[in-house]
Structure formats: C-alpha cells, structure tokens
C-alpha positions in Angstrom: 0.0 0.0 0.0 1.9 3.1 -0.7 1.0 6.8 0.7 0.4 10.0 -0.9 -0.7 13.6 0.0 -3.3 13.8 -2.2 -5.2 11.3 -5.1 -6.9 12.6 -7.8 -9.2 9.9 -9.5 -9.8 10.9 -13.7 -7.1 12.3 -15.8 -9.2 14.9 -17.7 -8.9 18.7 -18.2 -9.6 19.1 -14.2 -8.1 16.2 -12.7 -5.0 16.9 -14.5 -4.9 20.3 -14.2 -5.4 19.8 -10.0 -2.6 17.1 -9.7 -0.3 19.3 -11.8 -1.0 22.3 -10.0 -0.4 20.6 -6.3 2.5 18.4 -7.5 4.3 22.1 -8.6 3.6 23.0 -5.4 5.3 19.9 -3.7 2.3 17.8 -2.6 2.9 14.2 -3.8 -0.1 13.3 -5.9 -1.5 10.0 -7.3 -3.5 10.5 -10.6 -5.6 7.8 -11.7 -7.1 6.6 -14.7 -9.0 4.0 -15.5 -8.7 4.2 -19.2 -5.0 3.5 -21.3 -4.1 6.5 -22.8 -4.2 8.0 -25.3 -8.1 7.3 -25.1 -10.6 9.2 -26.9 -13.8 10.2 -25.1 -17.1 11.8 -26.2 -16.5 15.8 -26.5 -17.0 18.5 -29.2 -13.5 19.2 -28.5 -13.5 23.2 -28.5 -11.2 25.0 -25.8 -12.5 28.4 -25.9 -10.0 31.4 -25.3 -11.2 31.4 -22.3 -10.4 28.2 -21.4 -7.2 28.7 -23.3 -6.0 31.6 -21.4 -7.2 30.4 -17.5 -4.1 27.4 -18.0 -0.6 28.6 -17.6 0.5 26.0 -20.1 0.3 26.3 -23.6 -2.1 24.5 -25.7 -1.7 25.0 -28.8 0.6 21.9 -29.6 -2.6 20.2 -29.7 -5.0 22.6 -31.0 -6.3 21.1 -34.9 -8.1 24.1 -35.8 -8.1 27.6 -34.3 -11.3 29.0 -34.9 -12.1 33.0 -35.6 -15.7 32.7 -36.9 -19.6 30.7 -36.7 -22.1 30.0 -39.6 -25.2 30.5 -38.0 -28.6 28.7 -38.7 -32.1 29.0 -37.1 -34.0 25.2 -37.2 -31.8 24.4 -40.3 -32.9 27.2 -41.9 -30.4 29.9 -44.2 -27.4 30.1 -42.5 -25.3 32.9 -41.7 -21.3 33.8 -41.2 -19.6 35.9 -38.5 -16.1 36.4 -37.8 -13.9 37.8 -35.7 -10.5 39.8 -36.2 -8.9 37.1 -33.0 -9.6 33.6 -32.7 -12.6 32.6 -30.5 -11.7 28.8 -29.5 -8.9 25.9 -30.4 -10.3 22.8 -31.6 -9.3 19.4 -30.6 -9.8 16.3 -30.1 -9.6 15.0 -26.4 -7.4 12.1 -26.8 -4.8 14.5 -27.9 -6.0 16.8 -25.2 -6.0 15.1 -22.5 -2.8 13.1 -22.9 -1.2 16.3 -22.9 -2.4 17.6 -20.4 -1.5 14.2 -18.1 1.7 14.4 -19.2 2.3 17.7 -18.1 1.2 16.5 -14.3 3.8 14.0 -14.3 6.2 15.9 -15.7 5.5 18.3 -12.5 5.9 15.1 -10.8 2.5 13.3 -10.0 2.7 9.8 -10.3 0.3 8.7 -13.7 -1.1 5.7 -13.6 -3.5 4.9 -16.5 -5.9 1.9 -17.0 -5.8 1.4 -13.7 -9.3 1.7 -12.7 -10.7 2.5 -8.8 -12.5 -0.3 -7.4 -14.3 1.6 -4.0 -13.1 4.2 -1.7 -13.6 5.2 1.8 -12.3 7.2 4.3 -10.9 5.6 7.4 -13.1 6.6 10.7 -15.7 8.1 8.6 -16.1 12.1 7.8 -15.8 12.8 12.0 -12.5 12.9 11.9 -11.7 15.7 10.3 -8.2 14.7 8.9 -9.4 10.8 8.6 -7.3 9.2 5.7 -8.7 8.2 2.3 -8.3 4.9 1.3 -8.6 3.8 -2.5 -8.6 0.6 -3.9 -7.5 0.4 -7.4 -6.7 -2.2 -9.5 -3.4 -2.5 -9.5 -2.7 -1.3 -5.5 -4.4 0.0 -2.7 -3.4 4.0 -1.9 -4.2 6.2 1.2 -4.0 10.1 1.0 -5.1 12.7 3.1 -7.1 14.3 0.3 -9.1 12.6 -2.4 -10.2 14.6 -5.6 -12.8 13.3 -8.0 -12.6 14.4 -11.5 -14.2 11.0 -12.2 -16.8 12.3 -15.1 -20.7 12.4 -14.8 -20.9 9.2 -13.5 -18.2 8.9 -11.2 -17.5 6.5 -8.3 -16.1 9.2 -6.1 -19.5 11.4 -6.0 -21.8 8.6 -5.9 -20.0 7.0 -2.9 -19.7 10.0 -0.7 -23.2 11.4 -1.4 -21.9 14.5 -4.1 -23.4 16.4 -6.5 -26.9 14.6 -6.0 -28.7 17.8 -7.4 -28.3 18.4 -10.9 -30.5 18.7 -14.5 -29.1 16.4 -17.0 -28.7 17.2 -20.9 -27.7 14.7 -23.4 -25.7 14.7 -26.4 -24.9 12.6 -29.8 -22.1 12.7 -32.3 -20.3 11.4 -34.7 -17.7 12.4 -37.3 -17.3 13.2 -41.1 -13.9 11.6 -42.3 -12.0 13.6 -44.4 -8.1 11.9 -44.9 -7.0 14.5 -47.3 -8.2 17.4 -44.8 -11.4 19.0 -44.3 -13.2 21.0 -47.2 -12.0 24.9 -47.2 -15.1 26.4 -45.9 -15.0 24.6 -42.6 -11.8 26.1 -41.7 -11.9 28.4 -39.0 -15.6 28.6 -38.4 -17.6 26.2 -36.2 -21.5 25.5 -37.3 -24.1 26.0 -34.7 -27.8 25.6 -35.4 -30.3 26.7 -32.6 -33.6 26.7 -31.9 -34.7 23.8 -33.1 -33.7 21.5 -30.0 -34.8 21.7 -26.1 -32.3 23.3 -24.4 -29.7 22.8 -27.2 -28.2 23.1 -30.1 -26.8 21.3 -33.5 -23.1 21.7 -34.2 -20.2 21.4 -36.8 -17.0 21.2 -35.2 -13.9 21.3 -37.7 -10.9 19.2 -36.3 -7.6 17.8 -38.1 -9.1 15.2 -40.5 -13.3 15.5 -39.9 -16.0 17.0 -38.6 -17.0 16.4 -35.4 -21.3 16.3 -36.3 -23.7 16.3 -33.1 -26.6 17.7 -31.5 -27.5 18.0 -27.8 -30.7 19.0 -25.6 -32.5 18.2 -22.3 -32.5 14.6 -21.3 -36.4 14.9 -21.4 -36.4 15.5 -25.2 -33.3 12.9 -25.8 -35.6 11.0 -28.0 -35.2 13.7 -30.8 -31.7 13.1 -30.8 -31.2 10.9 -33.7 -33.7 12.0 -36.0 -32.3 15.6 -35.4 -28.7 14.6 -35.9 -29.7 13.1 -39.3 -31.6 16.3 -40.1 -28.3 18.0 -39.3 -26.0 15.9 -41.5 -28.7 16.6 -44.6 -28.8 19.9 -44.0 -25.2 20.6 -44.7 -24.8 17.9 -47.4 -23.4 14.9 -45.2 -24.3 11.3 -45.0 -25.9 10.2 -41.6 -25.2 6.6 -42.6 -21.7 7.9 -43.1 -20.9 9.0 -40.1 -18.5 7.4 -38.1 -17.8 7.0 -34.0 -21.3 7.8 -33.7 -22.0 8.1 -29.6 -24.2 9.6 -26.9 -23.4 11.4 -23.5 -24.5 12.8 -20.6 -24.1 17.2 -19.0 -24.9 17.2 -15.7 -25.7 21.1 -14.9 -25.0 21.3 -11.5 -27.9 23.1 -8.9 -26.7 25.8 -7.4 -26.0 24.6 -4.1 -25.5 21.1 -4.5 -22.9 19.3 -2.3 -19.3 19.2 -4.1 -17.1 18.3 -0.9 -16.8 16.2 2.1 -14.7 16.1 4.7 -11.4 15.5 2.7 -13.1 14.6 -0.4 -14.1 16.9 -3.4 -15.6 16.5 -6.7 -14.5 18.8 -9.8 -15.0 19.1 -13.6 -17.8 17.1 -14.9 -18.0 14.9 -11.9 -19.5 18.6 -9.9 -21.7 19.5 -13.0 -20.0 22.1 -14.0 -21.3 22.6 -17.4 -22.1 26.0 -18.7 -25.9 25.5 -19.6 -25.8 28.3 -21.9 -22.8 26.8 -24.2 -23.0 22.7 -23.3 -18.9 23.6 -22.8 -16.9 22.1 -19.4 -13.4 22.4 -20.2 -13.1 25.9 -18.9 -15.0 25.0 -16.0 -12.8 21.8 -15.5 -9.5 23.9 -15.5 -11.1 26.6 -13.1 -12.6 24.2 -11.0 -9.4 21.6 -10.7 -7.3 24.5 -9.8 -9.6 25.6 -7.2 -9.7 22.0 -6.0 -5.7 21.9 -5.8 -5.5 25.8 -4.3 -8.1 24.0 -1.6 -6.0 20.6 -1.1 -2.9 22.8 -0.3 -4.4 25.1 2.6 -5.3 21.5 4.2 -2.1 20.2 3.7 -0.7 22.8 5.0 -2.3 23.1 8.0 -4.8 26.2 7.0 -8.0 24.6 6.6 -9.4 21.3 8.5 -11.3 20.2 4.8 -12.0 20.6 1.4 -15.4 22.2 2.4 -13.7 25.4 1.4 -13.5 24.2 -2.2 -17.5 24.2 -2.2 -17.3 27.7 -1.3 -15.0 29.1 -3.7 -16.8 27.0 -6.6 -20.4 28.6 -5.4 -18.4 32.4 -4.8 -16.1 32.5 -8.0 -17.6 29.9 -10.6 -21.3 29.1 -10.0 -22.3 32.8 -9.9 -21.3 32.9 -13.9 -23.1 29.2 -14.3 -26.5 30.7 -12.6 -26.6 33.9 -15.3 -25.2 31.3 -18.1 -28.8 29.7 -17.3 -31.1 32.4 -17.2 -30.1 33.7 -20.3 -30.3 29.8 -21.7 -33.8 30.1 -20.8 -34.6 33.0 -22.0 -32.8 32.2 -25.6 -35.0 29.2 -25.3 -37.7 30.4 -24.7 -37.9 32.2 -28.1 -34.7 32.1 -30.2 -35.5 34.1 -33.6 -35.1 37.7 -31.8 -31.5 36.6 -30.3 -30.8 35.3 -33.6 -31.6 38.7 -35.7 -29.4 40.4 -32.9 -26.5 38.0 -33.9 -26.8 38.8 -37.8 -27.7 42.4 -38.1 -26.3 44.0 -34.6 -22.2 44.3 -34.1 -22.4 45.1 -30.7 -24.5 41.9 -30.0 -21.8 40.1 -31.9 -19.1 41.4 -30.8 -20.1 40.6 -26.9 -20.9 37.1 -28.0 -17.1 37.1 -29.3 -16.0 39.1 -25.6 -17.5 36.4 -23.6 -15.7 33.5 -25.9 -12.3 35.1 -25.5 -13.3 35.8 -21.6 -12.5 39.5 -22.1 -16.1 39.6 -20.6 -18.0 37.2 -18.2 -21.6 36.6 -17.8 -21.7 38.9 -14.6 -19.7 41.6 -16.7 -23.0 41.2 -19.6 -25.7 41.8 -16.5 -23.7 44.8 -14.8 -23.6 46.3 -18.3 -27.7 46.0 -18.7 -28.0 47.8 -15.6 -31.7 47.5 -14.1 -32.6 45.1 -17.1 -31.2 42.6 -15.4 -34.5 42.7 -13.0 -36.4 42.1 -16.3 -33.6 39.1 -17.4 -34.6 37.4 -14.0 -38.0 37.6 -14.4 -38.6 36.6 -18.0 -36.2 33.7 -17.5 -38.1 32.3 -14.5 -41.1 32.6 -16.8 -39.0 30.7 -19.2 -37.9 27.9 -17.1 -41.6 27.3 -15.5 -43.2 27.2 -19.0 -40.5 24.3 -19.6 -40.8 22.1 -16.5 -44.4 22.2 -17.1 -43.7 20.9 -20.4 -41.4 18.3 -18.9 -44.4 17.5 -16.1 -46.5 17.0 -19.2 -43.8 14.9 -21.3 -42.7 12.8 -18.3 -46.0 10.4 -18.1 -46.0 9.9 -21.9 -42.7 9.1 -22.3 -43.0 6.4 -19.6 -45.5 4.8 -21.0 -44.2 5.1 -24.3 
C-alpha cells in the first residue's frame, strides 16, 4: 500500500490540471485513470480562449483548428457567417488533449497511472475525523491520502460513494464524425456550425478538427428521444451522410444546482463529476481547469495546516464559478424560450456580436454582460423564471408519456 498527500481519480482537463498544480507546489499526488491512454472520449472538443488563457501551459501543440468565426442557422434554416478579427476557441480532439495535459502533471511530478481503474473508496473513521485518511482501492494497488479529488466524469465513483453532487439537470448529447483523410473542405476552416432553436435546451453543431468534422446535437435529457432523427436532419442539411458518419455516440451534461454538495470532509468532486457545465454553451473544459485549480488551491491550505477540509472548495466553486453558471442559465432560458429575436441580434447587430465574441475570448464574463444592462437585469430574472416554469411544465407533461411510451 503506498501513501500519498493527495489522489486525484480521472485524468481529464480538471483532474490533471489539479494534480499538476499541487505536484508544482510539492504535494505528492497519485492520478488515476482508468482508461489506457491516449483514449478518446465523447466531446465536441473546443477549448475556448477562455479556457485557453485560464491554463498557464500552452495549448496550442494540440489545438487542430483555431477558430475565428460561426455560420449560423435558425431550425436548419439559411445560414449565416460571422467572424472575428482574434480567434474565439482551439479545436481538438480529447485524446490528444488530454494526454497532454497528463503528461504535463507527471512531468510536474505526479505519479500517472493509467488503465488502472478504482475499485471503491472510503475514508478511514468516517467524515468525524476531520483529517481521517482516504483509502482507494484500485486495481493495480491499494493508496491512502489525506485528500481525495474526484474528477471522475458524470458518473463517477467518487461522488456517488460520498453522497456528491446529488442535485443536478441532465442534458444529453450525440455525435459522430465526417472523415475527411485528405483534410477537411475549405469552408469549414476556421468557423464552427451552430444551429439553434430547433432542439430543447440545445443546439446542433459542426466542429472542424484535423481530419473530420466532429457532427452532433445536444438538448434536455427529457427531449433525448429527438436526438437521432435531429442529428440526421443536421447531416442533410449541410450535405453529409448520416449513414456515413463514423464514431457515432451519446453522452450525458450534468448542470449542476446551485447549491448542491461538491465536498466532504477531505473529499471533493471537480469538472464534470461537480456539474459544472455551462448551460448556456454545453462547454466544461473551462470550468474543469477553473474548478481543478480551485480543487488543488483547496487541497494545499489543508495540507498545509490552514484549513481542516475541502469544504472550502465548495465555497469558492459557489463564490467564484457558479455565480457565472447561474446567469449562463437564465439567459439559456430566455434564448429558449424564443430564439428568432437573439438570432436577428446575432446577424444584423455588431455590438451583439461582438459581446458574444467578448465572452468566448473571456475578455467579458456573464456577470460583466448583466452589470452592463444595468436595471434590465430585474427584467432578465423575471422573463427567464417565466421561461424555465413554461419548460418544466412541459417536462411535467412529457414525463407520463414518455413512460408509457
């Protein structure tokens, strides 16, 4: 059995940005893996600016496209181009991603172990003690540490055995890819496609990476039944084969309720495995790197004798990143709730465009867009809880049918 200071279960953009971040800062770390790398796993890929510029290693070794523009459609409909004079987001693919990114932690010195998946987890004297040790079980070895971090995925064991992130909506997703060997046609360089309006609580996209398109659509996990007839509609519309596609696959965005537990005594969850999904966009990796780094900022005031638990995590999660997450939603609702106005803004008003572009490159946030509206924002709040009642009652509706069904 060998010890370390900290574990961190799931190599992804937050695990591996958290064991990277605490091994710099001297903490041996155990990251953990269950798949072999390089593995590939279900994501559009795109690393906004954002995203890009909240890492202090550079990404672009494994950035395929950068992009600078979107061709926007409305339900499939005549589409639309807008660029912008910087790029917006890289484009990759997350086998390529992530490895590099796991690489980077054991380069800092974290020991990477990969397909070496965690078999149950507990912590020793239960969550009374408030410096109990965590005990994994792997399967390779068995590991104790004084800090466990989950950056597990969706579904992960760490937040389903200690009770975490137990309140959250769920979206769903499906995608596949358009091969292209010889590279991808000239038009899809540098602009992604994104059709809205015609799913709930989604959106259609076409992703350009290295070699193919990265095709998918995603929505509400109430209306996930749509999925594959709308990801065929998608491929027609822009002239692809939906028999063609290849690594077709679905997934699952757990949004995160404000509020919802994301630490434990010496546990914490982080990245996907929290919910930390901007509704708004469907995008985590920002939110992974943001929320692994607070994770590791966390794990190193406990280590050092600052803070009893990770329970300070949860607050600067619910302080620094859920704030943007809660406006990211009202405004999905609101877009939802009628797209074709939002969409004239985006084609015939700059300014609309250009703060679309701001938010991308995060030279503005959400909270930046509702300061700016000034006592709008009272109307924003109250046409976006109209919004979001009209849709559960929809779901309330949907719900018996589909049950039956």
């Amino acid at each position: 059995m060998s010890s370390y200071d900290v574990i961190v279960a799931g190599a992804g953009p937050a695990g591996s940005t958290a064991a990277r971040l605490l091994a710099q800062h001297g903490a041996s770390v155990l990251l953990l893996d269950k798949h072999r790398f390089p593995r590939d796993k279900p994501c559009g890929g795109g690393v906004t600016m954002r995203a890009a510029a909240s890492q202090d290693i550079d990404l672009t070794p494994v950035a395929e496209q950068t992009i600078y523009g979107a061709r926007f459609s409305l339900r499939l409909g005549e589409s639309f181009d807008r660029r912008f004079r910087a790029p917006l987001t890289y484009m990759t693919q997350r086998r390529h991603l992530d490895s590099f990114l796991a690489e980077r932690a054991a380069e800092a010195g974290a020991d990477f172990h990969d397909g070496d998946a965690i078999r149950e987890v507990n912590v020793a004297g239960g969550f009374s003690l408030p410096r109990g040790r965590v005990r994994v079980t792997a399967q390779r070895d068995k590991h104790t540490a004084s800090i466990l971090i989950g950056a597990d995925g969706a579904n992960g064991l760490v937040g389903r055995t200690f009770g975490l992130r137990r309140q959250f909506e769920e979206a769903v997703a499906l995608e596949g890819n358009v091969d292209y060997p010889a590279g991808i046609p000239d038009h899809w360089r540098e602009v992604v496609g994104l059709d809205l309006g015609g799913l709930a609580g989604g959106y259609g996209w076409v992703f350009p990476k290295g070699d193919h398109l990265n095709v998918g659509v995603g929505c509400w996990k109430y209306a996930g039944f749509t999925l594959r007839p709308k990801l065929a509609d998608l491929c027609l519309r822009y002239g692809f084969d939906p028999e063609g596609l290849t690594g077709l696959r679905g997934y699952h965005l757990p949004v995160r309720v404000a509020g919802s537990p994301i630490a434990r005594g010496p546990v914490a969850v982080a990245g996907d495995a929290a919910g930390l999904v901007d509704p708004l966009t469907g995008e985590g990796i920002h939110m992974a790197f943001e929320s692994g780094r607070l994770a590791a900022k966390q794990a190193m005031r406990v280590l050092g004798g600052e803070a009893e638990d990770m329970s300070g995590y949860e607050r600067a999660v619910d302080r620094r990143l859920q704030a943007e997450l809660t406006v990211s939603r009202k405004l999905q609702e609101l877009f939802q709730f009628a797209p074709p106005p939002y969409m004239l803004l985006m084609r015939h008003s700059e300014k609309f465009w250009l703060l679309f572009a701001h938010i991308l490159r995060g030279e503005l946030t959400y909270l930046d867009f509702t300061r700016m509206i000034g006592p709008l924002r009272v109307a924003v709040d109250i046409f976006a809880g109209l919004a979001e009642r009209r849709r559960l009652g929809r779901v309330a509706r949907l719900t018996p049918l589909l049950r039956s069904a």
